[in-house]
N, C-alpha and C positions, 0 to 999 in steps of 0.2 A: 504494500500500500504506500503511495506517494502523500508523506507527510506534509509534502507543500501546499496540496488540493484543497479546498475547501470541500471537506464531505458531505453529501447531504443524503439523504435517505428520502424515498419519494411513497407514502402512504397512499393507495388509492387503487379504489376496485375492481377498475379499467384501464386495459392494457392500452388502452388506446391513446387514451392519455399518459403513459408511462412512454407512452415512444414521442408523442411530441416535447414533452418536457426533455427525454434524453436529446432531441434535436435542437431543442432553444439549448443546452449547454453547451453542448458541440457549436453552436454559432458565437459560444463565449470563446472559444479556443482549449485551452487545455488546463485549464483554471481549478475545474470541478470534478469533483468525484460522486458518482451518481449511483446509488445503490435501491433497489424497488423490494416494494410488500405489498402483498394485496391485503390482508386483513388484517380486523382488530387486534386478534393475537399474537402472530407475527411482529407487528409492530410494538407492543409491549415485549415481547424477547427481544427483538434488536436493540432499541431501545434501553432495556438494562443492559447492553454490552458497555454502551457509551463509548461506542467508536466511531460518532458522528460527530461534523461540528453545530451543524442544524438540521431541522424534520422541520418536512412539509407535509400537511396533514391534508388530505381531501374532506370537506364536512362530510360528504354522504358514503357510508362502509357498510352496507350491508342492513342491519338491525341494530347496528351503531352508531353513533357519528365522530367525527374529527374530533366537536369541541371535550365529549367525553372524553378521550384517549387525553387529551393535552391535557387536561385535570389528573386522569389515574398518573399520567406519566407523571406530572411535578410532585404527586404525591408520595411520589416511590425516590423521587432526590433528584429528576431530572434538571440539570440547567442550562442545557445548551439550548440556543432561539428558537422558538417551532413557530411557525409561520399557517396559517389557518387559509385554504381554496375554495373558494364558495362558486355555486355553479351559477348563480343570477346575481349576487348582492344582499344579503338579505343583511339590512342597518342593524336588526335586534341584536342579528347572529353574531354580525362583526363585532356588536359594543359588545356583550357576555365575553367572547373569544380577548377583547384587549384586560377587560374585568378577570379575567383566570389567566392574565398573564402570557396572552400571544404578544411573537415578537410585532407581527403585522397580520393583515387579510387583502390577500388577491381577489378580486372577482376573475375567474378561469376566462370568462369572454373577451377580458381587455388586457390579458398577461401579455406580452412581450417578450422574448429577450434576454433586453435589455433590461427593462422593468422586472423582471424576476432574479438577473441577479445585481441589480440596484438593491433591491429590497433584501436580499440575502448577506450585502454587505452590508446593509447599513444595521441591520438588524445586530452582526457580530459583531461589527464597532460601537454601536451601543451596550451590548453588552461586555467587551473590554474597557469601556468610559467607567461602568461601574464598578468591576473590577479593582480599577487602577483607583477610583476616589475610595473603596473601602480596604487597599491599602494605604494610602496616604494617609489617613482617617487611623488607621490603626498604630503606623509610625508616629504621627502624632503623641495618640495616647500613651505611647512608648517615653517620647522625648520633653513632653514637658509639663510632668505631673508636678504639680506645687503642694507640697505637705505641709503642713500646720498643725501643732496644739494650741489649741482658743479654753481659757476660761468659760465657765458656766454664762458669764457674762461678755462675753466676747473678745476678750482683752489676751493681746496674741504671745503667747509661754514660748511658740517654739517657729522658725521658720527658717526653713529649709535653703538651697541653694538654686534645687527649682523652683521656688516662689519668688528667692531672689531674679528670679532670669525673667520670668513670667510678668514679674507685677511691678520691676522696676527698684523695687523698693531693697535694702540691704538689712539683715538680719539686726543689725543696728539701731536701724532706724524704726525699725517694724514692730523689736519686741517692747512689751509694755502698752502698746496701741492698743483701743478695738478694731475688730474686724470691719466692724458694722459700719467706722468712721472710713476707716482707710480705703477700704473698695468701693465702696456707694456713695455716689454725688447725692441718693436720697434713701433711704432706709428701705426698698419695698418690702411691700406686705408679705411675700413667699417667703420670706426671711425668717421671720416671727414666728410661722407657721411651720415652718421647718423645725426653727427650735425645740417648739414646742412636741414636734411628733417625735424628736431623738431622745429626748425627756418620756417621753411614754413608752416606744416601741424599743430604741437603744439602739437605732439608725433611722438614717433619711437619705438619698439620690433625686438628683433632682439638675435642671440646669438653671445658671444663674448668669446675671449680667451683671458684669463689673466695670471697674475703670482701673487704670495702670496710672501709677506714679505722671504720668504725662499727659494723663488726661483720656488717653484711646480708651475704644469702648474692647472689651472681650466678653467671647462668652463661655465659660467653664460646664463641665460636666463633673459636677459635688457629689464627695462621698461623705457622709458623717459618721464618725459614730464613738458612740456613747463609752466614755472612760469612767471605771471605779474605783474609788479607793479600796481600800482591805476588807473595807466593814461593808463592803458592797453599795453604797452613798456615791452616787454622781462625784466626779470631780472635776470635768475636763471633758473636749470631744477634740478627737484627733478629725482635718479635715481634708483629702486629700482630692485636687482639684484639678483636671485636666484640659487643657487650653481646646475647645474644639470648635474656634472662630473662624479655623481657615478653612473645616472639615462645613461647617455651615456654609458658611461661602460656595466652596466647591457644588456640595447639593443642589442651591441657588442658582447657580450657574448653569451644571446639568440639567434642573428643572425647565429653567428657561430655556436651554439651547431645545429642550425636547417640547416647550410649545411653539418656539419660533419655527419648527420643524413640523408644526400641525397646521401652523398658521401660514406655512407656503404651501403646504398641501390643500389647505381650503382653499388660499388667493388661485392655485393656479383651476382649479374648478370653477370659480365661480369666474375669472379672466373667460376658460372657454365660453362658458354661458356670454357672458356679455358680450365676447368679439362675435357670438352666434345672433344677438339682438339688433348689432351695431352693423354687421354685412347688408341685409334688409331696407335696413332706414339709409344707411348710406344708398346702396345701389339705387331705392327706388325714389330719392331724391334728385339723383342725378337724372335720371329719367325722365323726371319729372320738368328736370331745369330745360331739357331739348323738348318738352311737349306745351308748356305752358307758358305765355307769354306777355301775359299783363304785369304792368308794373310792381304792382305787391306783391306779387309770387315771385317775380324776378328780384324781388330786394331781398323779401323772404329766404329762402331755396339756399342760397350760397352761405347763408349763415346757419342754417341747419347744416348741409354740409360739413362746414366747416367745424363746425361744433362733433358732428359725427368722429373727422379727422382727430376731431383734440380726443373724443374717447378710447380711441383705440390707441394713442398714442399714451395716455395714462395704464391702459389693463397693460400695455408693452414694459411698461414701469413696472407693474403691481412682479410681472412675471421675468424679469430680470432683477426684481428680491425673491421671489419665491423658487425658481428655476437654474439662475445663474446664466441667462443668457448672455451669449457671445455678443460682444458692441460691434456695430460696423462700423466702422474708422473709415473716414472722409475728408476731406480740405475745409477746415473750417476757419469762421472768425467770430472771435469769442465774443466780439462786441453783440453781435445777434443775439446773444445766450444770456448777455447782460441786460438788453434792452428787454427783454421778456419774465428778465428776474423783477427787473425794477418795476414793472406794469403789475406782478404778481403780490410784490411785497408792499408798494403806495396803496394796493385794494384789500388786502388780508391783515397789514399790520397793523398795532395800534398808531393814532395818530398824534400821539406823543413820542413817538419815534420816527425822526427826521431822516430821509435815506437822500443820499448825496452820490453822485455817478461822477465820475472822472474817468474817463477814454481815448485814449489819441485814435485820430482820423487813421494815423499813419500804424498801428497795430501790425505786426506780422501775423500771418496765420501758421495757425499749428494743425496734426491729424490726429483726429479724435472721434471717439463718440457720443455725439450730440446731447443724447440722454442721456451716459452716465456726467457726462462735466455738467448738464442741467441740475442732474442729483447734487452732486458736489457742490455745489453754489447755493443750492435750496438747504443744505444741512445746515453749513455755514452760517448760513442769513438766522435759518430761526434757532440757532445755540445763542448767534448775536442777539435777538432779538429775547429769549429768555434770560439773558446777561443782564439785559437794561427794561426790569417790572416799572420802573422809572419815569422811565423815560430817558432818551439819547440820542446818538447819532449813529449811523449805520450806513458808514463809505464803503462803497464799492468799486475798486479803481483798476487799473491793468497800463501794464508797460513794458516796452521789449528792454532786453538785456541780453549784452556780451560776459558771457561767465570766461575767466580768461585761470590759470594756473596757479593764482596768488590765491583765487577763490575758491577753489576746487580745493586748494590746503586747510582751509576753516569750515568746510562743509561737507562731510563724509560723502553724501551721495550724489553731490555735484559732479556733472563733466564739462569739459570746455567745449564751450557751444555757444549758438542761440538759443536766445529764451523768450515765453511769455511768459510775465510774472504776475498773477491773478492774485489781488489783494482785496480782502474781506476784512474790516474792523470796522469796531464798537467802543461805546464810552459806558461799558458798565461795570459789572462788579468784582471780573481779573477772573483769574483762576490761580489759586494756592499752588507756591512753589512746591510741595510738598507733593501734590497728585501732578504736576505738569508732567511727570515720567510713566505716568500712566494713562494719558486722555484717549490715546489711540488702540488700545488694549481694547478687544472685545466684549459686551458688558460690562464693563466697567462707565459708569456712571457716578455726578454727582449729585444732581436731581432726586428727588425723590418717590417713591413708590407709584409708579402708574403712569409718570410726566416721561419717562422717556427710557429707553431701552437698551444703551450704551453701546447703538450699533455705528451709530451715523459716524462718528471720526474714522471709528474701523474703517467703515466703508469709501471715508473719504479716503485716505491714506492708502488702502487696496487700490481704488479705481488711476488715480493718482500712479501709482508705480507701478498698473499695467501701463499707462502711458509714457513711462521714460523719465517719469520728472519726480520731485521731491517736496519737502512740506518746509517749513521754518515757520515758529510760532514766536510770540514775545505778548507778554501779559504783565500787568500791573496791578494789585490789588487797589479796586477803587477806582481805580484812570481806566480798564478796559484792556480788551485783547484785539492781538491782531494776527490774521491767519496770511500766507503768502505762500500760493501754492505756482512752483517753476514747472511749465510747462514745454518741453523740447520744440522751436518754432523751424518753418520747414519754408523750403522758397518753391512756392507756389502758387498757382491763383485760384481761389476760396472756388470750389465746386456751387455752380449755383440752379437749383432743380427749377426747371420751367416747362408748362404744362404745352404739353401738345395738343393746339385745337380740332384736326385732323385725325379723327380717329378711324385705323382700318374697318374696313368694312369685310362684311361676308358676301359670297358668292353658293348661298341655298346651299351650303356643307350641313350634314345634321350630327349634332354635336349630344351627345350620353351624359345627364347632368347626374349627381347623384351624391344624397343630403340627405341626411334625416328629418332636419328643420324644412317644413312644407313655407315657411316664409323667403329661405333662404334659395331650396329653388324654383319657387317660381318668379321672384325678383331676376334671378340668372336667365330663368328663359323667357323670362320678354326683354330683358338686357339683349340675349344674341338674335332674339328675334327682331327686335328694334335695328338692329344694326347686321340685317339681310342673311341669320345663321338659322337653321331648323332644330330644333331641342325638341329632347325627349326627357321624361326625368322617371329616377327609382328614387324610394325612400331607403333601401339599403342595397349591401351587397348581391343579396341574394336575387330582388328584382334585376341590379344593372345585370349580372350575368344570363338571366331568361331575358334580358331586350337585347343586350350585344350578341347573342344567339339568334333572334331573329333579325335583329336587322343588320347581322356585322356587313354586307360587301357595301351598306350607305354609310355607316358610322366611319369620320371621318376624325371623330377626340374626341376623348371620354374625360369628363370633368368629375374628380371623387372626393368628398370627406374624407377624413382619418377614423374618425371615434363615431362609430355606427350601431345600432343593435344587429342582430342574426350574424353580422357578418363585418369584419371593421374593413377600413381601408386598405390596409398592406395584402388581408388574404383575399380582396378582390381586385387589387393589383393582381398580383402571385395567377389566380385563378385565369385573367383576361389574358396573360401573358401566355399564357397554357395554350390557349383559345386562337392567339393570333398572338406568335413576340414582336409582330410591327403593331401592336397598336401603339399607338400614342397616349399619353394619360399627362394629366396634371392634376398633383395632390396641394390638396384645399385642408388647411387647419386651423381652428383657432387658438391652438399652442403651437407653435411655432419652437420648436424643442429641438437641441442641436442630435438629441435620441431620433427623434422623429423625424428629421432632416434625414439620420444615417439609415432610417430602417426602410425610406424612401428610396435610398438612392440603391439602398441592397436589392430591389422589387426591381430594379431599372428604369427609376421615373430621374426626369433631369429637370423638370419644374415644378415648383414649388409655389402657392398662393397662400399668404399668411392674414385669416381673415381680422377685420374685415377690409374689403380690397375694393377699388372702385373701379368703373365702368372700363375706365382707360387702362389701369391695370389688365384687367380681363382679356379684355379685347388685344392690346400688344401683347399679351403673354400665347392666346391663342395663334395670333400672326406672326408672331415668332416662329409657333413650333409645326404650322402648317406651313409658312415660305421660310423656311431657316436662311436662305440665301439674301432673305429683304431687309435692306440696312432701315433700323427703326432707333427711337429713341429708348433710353433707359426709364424707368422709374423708379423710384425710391423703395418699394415694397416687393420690388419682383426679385425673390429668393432664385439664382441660380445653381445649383447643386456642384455641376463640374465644368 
């Protein structure tokens, strides 16, 4: 057995499915080690071999099911990730199945993959995260237990060298003290309560919150207990205390990183819904703006438009935090990026907060991604803007710069170059030298519970140094911060997108639409019919393969979904290709996932539509793939694959 593999053991009743699963591994390379059971018993002996690193459980076994085995199995000492395959979805099943401790739940109809073994890693680095905190957590408890003898009255007889280390304080200084003064800025009530119960029972445990010699806050895990004299008369409580503030922390940290990790999995769900709303209202706006001609609809129209463009271009946001999409990197000039902050921040910010722009005409341009330097610049503004509850000022400025040899010697991550130098400051309330060594640290926040998530410097500092360039901060408690992010500037002229009024037309080609959402294609085909194309449309896979069946020697492109019921997009790709490997196809999504990009281009498809897409999109993307020879224009949205 190859110890390198990730083993997995595959539960399930049908072979049938035991051969597609062993084929999605096999399209992982050689990663996995794939071992099969068909029943419930079987699977309980393999099982206590614990010669897996994870099980996949099918729900339905016969007159058992999945979520059973995963409960008998944890009950018998299992803890490697078992992962729950449900044949439709069922909500109830998935939440019981995370409730007993699954590591995740497949629906069988939308696995992948790639998605299967996404999910199979993430699953086993979750479960070494925990690993690794409940060693740390234990070293801890090892290195920095602080021992004490406290009088009946809390006044400290005895202290130790790890209480010296712990709490600041030197054996000196400490004995003769109370306890009750020296750790607590205020007495709480658990305290008193505590005493009281070691006095009756003859111990107490418990965690406590204290303060150190310098004020920080810790928080201890208390042991008490109850010391007697000879005559068996209380004398004394020995208190032996262990520092577990970093170990709390850490959990904090894991907690959260594991709902930020629910909470992209929600956004990128609900992104598809929305690009699925926003395709419709777009397309049939645009339709509308060629069909109608009075002046209010004509003033109207371009601002629904428009406003469609800005939604999709926000869910592109939502799912480049939730997904980690790839930026596309372009000829840009940052003054654009600014003028659209500042129109952002004069209508959202309070207006006790005065925002001041300074720009030269004469800016270089750098290559960048549009939306992530958008992010960058919105983090920026509203940390400046919770700096100053005040009120202040809030400059936003920019200026090229020669970084030359002298400079690159006082700036670690400096090169000698040009630069744009994008400056964000405020007049509020600084940031303590004492955390500026940690701002860009992930989660790490000084805000308070609920205000903010300690992602945004992360994030800016990441996006930032995919770009080639660097941060430099300077703060002042009281006067305000100021942020200066170096951007690599490139000699070029700024790429600038302009709509082509000339849109191809068809010549009666009949084009195979094919969508779940009944808004979506019949928007698409009175689009190609509008503009002289003949459509047909399926609501899934399984219709477009009985209409490309009958009408394949007309069908001339097949337009598909990705995320379908009966039948998704790739295995009616896969299917059509079977059928005729000249068809043509263009894959339609409204996740736009660099996964889903590759499982595309693995079917043989070479265009890509990331909804939702507009009319002009559409149509040069079909005239593309029908005249590939016709020099046409680009658009911003048309995903090319290879």
């Amino acid at each position: 057995m190859d110890f390198n593999k990730i083993r997995v053991l595959l539960v399930d009743d049908d072979e049938d499915d035991y051969v597609l699963t062993r084929d999605w591994f096999l399209e992982q390379g050689n990663s996995f080690e794939l071992e099969w059971v068909a029943n419930y018993d079987a699977a309980l002996t393999a099982i206590a071999l614990r010669q897996h690193d994870v099980y996949l459980l099918d729900y339905r076994l016969g007159d058992r099911n999945g979520l059973e085995l995963l409960r008998e199995a944890m009950l018998r000492g299992c803890t490697a990730p078992m992962i729950l395959l449900t044949g439709q979805g069922d909500r109830e099943i998935d939440i019981e199945a995370m409730k007993a401790g699954a590591a995740d739940y497949l629906e069988k109809g939308q696995i992948t993959a790639y998605a299967l073994a996404r999910s199979i890693r993430y699953a086993l680095e979750r479960k070494r995260t925990e690993q690794k905190i409940r060693e740390q957590a234990a070293l801890l408890d090892v290195a920095t237990d602080a021992i004490s003898v406290q009088a009946l009255d809390s006044t400290i007889l005895f202290w130790n060298k790890g209480a010296q280390s712990l709490y600041g304080w030197t054996a000196a200084a400490a004995l003769g003290k109370k306890a009750s003064e020296l750790l607590y800025l205020d007495v709480p009530a658990q305290l008193t309560a505590a005493q009281k119960i070691v006095l009756a029972q003859g111990e107490w445990r418990g965690q406590l919150s204290q303060v150190t010699k310098v004020g920080a806050d810790v928080i201890v895990e208390s042991r008490w207990t109850l010391v007697r004299n000879e005559q068996g008369q209380p004398k004394s409580i020995l208190v032996v205390n262990t520092d577990i503030t970093e170990k709390k922390q850490l959990e904090a940290q894991f907690l959260r990183a594991q709902r930020m990790e629910s909470l992209g999995t929600l956004a990128s769900g609900i992104a598809h819904d929305l690009n699925n709303i926003l395709a419709p209202i777009l397309m049939t706006a645009q339709l509308l703006e060629t069909q109608v001609h009075d002046e209010r609809s004509q003033r109207l129209l371009p601002i629904l438009i428009a406003n469609a463009k800005r939604g999709a271009a926000l869910v592109k946001q939502v799912l480049s935090f939730a997904k980690g999409l790839e930026g596309k990197r372009s000829i840009l000039q940052l003054r654009h990026i600014i003028s659209e902050i500042k129109q952002i921040t004069k209508e959202t910010f309070p207006k006790s907060i005065e925002i001041c722009i300074d720009v030269p005409q004469t800016l270089w341009t750098i290559s960048g991604d549009a939306t992530q330097l958008h992010q960058i610049l919105m983090n920026l503004c509203v940390n400046a803007r919770d700096a100053m509850l005040e009120g202040g000022t809030l400059t936003i400025s920019a200026e090229n710069l020669e970084v030359d040899q002298s400079y690159v010697r006082k700036h670690l991550d400096a090169k000698v170059g040009s630069y744009v130098v994008l400056s964000v400051a405020d007049t509020g309330c600084g940031i303590p030298p004492e955390v500026m060594d940690r701002i860009f640290e992930p989660f790490f926040t000084t805000k308070g519970i609920g205000k903010g998530t300690g992602l945004g410097l992360s994030t800016v500092i990441g996006i930032v140094k995919s770009h080639g360039g660097f941060v430099n901060v300077e703060s002042e408690i009281g006067k305000g911060t100021q942020f200066k992010i170096y951007l690599p500037a490139v000699e070029a002229v700024e790429t600038l997108e302009v709509e082509d009024l000339e849109l191809p037309q068809g010549h009666g080609e009949l084009i195979l639409v094919v969508d779940d959402e009944a808004p979506i294609r019949e928007t698409t085909k009175t689009s190609l019919e509008t503009y002289n194309y003949r459509a047909v449309t399926a609501s899934n896979g399984i219709e477009a393969v009985a209409l490309y069946a009958e009408y394949r020697d007309e069908v001339s492109l097949v337009i598909t979904d990705m995320l379908m019921p009966a039948m998704d997009g790739p295995t009616t790709i896969r299917t059509l290709k079977k059928m005729n490997p000249m068809v043509k196809v263009i894959a339609v999504s409204g996740l736009a996932s660099k996964d889903k990009m590759n499982t595309v281009a693995a079917a043989g498809v070479k265009s890509f539509l990331s909804k939702p897409f507009t009319t002009q999109e559409l149509l040069q993307t079909i005239d593309g793939i029908l005249h590939p020879n016709k020099q046409i224009p680009s658009t911003k949205q048309l995903h090319t694959l290879f």
